[in-house]
C-alpha positions in Angstrom: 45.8 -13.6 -35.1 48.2 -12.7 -32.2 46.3 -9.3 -32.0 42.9 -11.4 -31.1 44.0 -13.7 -28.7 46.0 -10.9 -26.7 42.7 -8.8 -27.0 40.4 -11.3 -25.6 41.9 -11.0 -22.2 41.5 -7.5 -22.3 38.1 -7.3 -23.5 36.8 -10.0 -20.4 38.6 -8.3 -17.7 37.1 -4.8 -18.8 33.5 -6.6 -19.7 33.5 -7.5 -16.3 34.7 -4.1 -14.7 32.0 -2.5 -16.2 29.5 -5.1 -15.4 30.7 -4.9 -11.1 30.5 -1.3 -11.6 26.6 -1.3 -13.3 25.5 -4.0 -10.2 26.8 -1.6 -7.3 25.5 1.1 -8.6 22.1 -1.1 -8.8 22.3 -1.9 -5.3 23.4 0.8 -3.7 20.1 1.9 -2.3 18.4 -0.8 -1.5 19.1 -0.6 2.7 16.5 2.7 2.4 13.7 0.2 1.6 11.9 -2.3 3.3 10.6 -5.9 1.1 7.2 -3.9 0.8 8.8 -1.0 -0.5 8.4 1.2 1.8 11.0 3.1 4.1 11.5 0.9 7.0 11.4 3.5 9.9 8.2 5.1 8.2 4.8 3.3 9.9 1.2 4.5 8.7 -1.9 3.1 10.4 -4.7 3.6 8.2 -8.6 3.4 9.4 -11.5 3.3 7.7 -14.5 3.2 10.0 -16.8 0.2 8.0 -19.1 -0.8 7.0 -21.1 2.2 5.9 -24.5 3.0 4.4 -24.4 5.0 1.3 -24.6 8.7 1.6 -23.5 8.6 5.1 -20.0 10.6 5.8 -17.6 8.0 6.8 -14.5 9.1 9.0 -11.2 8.8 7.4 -7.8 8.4 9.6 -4.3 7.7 9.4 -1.8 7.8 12.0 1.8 8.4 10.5 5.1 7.4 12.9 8.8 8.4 11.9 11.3 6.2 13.8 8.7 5.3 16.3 7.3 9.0 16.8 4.1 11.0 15.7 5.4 12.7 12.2 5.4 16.3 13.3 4.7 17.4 9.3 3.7 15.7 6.4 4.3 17.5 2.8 1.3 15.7 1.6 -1.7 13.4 3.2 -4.4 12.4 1.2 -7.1 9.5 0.7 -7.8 8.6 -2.9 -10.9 6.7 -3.3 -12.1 4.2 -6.1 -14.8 1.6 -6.4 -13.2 -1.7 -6.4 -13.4 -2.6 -10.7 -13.3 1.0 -11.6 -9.7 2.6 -10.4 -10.5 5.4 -13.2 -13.0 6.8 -10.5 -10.7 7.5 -8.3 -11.5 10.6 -6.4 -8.8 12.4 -3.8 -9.4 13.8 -1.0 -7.3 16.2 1.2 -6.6 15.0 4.7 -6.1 17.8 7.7 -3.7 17.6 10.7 -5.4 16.7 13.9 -2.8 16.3 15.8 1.0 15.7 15.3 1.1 12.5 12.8 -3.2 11.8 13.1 -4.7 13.1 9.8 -8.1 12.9 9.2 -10.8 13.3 6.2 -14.3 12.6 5.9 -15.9 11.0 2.5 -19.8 10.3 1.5 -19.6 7.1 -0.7 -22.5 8.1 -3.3 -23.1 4.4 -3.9 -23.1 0.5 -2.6 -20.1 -1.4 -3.3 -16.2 -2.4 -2.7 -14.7 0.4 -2.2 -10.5 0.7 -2.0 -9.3 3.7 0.2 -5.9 4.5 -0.2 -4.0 6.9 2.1 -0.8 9.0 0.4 1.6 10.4 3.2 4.8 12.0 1.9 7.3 13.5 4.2 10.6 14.1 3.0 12.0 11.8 0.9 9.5 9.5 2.6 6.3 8.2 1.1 3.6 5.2 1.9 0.6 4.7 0.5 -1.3 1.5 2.4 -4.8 0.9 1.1 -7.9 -0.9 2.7 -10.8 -2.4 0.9 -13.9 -1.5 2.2 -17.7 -2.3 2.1 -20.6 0.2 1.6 -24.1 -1.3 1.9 -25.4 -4.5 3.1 -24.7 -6.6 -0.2 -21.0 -5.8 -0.1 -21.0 -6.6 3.0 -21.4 -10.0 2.2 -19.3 -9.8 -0.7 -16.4 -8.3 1.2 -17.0 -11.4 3.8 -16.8 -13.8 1.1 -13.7 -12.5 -0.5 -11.6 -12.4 2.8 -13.1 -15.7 3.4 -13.6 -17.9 0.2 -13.6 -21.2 2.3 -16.0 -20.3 4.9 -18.7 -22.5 3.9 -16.9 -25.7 2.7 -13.9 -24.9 5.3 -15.1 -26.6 7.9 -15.2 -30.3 6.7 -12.2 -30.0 5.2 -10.7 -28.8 8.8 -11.9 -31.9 10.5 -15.1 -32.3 10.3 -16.1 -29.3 13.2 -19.9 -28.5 11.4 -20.9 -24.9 12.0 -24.8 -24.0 11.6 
């Protein structure tokens, strides 16, 4: 019984050796990334010129800034493009250098609807991927409107009684 009891000890002290040393090596890299995920000194701008008619070629932007500078070179800059409900349509599509940290892309939407347009930048060991809904045709125009603002219509009485016609 002697053996036990002077093993217990032992045991706790190491338990909890190996359990510090598992948790720093958990958190050791968290400084690289910001509470979005992203590298904090990494900024992308993404524009989407909206709304848009169907079959019309809609202009596709992104603005990339390292530390507060134009990017001079991405490894990779695409748009990936998916009607809202269906992410398994995605469809990519490369984006060419304008200018130092502007790359640019043009897309025909074949169809009306919610559209999200994702841009992919990677430089480095660097990579963001914002991502914009947008609306292609008159009806998703409203839609998109009533998403972003559920409480339009009923909002105002509840806001003190201001009555918008």
């Amino acid at each position: 019984m002697t053996m036990n009891v002077q093993s217990t000890p032992l045991r706790h002290i190491l338990t909890l050796g190996l359990l510090a040393l598992l948790l720093s090596g958990c958190t050791s890299n968290t400084d690289r990334r910001d509470a979005d995920g992203f590298a904090p000194h990494l900024t992308v701008d993404l524009k989407v010129t909206a709304p848009a008619e169907a079959g019309t070629e809609v202009p596709l932007s992104v603005e990339v800034k390292k530390s507060g500078q134009p990017l001079a070179q991405a490894d990779k800059a695409e748009f990936v493009i998916w009607p809202e409900s269906h992410p398994d349509q995605a469809v990519t599509v490369p984006a060419s250098q304008q200018s130092p940290g502007l790359y640019a892309a043009r897309y025909a939407f074949s169809a009306e609807g919610l559209y999200i347009v994702q841009s992919r930048v990677a430089a480095a060991d660097l990579e963001a991927m914002p991502a914009k809904r947008i609306a292609i045709g008159p009806a998703a125009v409203e839609q998109l409107a009533q998403l972003e603002h559920p409480d339009q219509k009923d909002g105002a009485a509840a806001s003190g009684g201001e009555h918008h016609h």
